[in-house]
C-alpha positions as a printed NumPy array, in Angstrom:
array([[  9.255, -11.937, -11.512],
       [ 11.378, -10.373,  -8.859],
       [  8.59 ,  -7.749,  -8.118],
       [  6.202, -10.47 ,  -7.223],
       [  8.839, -12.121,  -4.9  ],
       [  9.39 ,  -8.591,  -3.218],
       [  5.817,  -8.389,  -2.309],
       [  5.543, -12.028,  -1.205],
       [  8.459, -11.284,   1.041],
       [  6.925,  -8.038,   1.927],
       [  3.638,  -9.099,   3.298],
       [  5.114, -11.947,   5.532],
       [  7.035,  -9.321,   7.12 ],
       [  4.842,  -5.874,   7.508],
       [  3.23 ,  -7.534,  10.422],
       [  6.35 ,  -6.745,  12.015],
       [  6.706,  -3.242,  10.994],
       [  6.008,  -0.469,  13.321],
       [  2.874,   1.111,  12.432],
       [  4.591,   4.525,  12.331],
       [  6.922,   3.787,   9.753],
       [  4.655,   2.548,   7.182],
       [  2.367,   6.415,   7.574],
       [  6.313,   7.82 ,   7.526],
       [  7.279,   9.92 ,   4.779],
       [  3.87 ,  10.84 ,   3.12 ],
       [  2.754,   7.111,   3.106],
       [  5.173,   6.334,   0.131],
       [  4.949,   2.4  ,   0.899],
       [  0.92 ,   2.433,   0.809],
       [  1.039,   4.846,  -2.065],
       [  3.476,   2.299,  -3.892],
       [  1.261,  -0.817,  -2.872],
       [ -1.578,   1.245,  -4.539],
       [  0.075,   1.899,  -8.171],
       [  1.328,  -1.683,  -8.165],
       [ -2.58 ,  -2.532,  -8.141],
       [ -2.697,  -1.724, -11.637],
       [  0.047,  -3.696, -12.93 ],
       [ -2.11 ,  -6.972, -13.699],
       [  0.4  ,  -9.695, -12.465],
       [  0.855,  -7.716,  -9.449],
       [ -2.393,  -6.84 ,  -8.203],
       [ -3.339, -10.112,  -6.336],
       [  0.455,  -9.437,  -3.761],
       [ -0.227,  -5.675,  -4.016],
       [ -3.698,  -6.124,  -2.364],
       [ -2.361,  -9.414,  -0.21 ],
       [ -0.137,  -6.255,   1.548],
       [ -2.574,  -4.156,   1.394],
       [ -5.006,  -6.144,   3.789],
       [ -1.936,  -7.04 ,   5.949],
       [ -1.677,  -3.66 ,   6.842],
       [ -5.553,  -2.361,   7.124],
       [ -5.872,  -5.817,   9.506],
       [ -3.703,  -4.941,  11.83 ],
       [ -4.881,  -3.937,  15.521],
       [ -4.118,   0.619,  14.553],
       [ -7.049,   2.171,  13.336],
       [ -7.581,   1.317,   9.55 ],
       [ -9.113,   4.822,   9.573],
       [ -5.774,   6.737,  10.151],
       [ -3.981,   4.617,   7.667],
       [ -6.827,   5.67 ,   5.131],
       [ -7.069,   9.206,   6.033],
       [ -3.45 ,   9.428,   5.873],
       [ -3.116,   7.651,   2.504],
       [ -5.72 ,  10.046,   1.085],
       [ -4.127,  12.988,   2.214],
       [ -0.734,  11.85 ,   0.375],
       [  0.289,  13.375,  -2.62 ],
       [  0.884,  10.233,  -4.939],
       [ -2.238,   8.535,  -3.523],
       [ -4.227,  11.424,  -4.993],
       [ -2.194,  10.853,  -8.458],
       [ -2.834,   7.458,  -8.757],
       [ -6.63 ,   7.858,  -7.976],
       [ -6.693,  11.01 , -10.578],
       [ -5.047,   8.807, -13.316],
       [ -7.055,   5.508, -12.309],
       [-10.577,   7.266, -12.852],
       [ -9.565,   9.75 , -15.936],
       [ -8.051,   7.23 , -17.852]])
């Protein structure tokens, strides 16, 4: 599955990623990592990225605050508990 590969590839390389650009633009790449965690054969990668990012040396508390305070975060969260 090509979407599996993308995340494999992705999490070898967002320890290389400055810390800035994955908060840019309303946190779209954390927001994205978060509604591929409910696609079942994705949800191992999606949460392998996840923790590549929240272990990283930047406060895990800005990436959450700033995930949180995204628009499709709040979506996803919405349509994960009311459905």
């Amino acid at each position: 599955m090509l979407r599996a590969a993308s995340l494999d590839t992705l999490s070898s390389l967002l320890e290389w990623v400055e810390f800035d650009v994955l908060l840019g633009e309303e946190c779209k790449l954390l927001s994205l990592l978060c509604t591929q965690l409910a696609v079942e054969q994705l949800k191992t990668k999606s949460a392998e990225c996840l923790l590549v990012i929240l272990a990283r040396k930047v406060s895990a508390s800005i990436a959450l605050r700033k995930l949180y305070q995204s628009k499709n975060f709040r979506d996803f969260f919405f349509l994960t508990i009311h459905c």
